[in-house]
N, C-alpha and C positions, 0 to 999 in steps of 0.2 A: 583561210586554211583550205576552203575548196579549190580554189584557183592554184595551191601548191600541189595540189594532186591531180587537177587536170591537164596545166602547163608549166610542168616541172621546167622544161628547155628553155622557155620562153623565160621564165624568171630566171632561168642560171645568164641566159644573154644578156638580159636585162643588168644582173648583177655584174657582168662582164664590161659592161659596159661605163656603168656606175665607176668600177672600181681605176678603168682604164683613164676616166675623167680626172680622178680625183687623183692619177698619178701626173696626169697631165699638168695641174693646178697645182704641182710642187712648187715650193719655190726656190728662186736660183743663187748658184753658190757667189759668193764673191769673187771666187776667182774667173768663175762665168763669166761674171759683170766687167774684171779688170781687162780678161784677158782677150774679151767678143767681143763687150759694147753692142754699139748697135746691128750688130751684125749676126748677136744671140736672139737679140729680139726678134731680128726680122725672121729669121729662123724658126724660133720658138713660134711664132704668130702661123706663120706658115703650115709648120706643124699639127699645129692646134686645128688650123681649118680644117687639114687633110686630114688627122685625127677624126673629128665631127664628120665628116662626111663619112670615114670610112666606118664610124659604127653604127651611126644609119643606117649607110647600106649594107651593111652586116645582121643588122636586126629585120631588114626588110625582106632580105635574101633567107635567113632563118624563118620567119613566119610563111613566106611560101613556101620553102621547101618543105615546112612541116607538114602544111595544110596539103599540099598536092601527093605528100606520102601518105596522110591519111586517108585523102578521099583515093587512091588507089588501094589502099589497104581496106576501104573496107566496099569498094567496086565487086574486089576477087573474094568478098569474103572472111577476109582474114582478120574480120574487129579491128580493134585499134590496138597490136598487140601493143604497149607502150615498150619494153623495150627495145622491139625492132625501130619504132618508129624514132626513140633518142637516139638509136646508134646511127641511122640514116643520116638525122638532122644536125646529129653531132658532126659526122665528115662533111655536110656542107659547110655550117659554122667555123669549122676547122680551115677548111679551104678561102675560104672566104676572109679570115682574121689573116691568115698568111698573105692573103694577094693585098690584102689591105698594107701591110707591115712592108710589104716590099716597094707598095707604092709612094707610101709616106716616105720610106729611106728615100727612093727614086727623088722625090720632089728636093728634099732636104741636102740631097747629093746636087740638083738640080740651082737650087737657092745656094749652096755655097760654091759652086765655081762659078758662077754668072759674078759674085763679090767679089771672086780672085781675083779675076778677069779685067 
């Protein structure tokens, strides 16, 4: 319970992550299977890595920005207001989940015309 009061952000990422996993780890429709074949998988595989990497470095990119907001928040003085400090760490998180989401399409855009081809 202490730990939810002192890094609220870090467990909302952490949940973010969790949840992102476990959507990842759906499993696939039939018509998937008929209509991809092997071509879903390599995909889905693909996915999955860039997925992993990209909430890693989503979780790594959120703990320092948190930390480096706090140690200037409280350099000037300013405590650790926490809601300043979640709205900060929230638009890196934000930015960060987006550049992620763009890159996974990129790769997955990337894996399926190299197949066309």
């Amino acid at each position: 319970m202490d730990l939810m009061r002192r890094e609220p952000l870090m467990l909302a990422a952490l949940g973010l992550a969790f949840g992102t996993a476990v959507g990842a780890m759906l499993p696939r429709t039939e018509f998937e299977d008929q209509q991809l074949g092997e071509t879903s998988d390599a995909i889905r595989d693909k996915a999955n890595d860039l997925l992993h990497q990209g909430v890693e470095g989503a979780k790594d990119v959120a703990a320092q920005a948190y930390q480096t907001v706090k140690d200037e928040a409280d350099k000037k003085g300013f405590g650790a207001d926490p809601a300043s400090i979640i709205n900060t760490v929230s638009d890196v998180v934000k930015t960060a989940a987006s550049e992620t989401e763009k890159a996974v399409r990129d790769k997955i855009s990337d894996a399926s015309g190299e197949r066309a081809t």
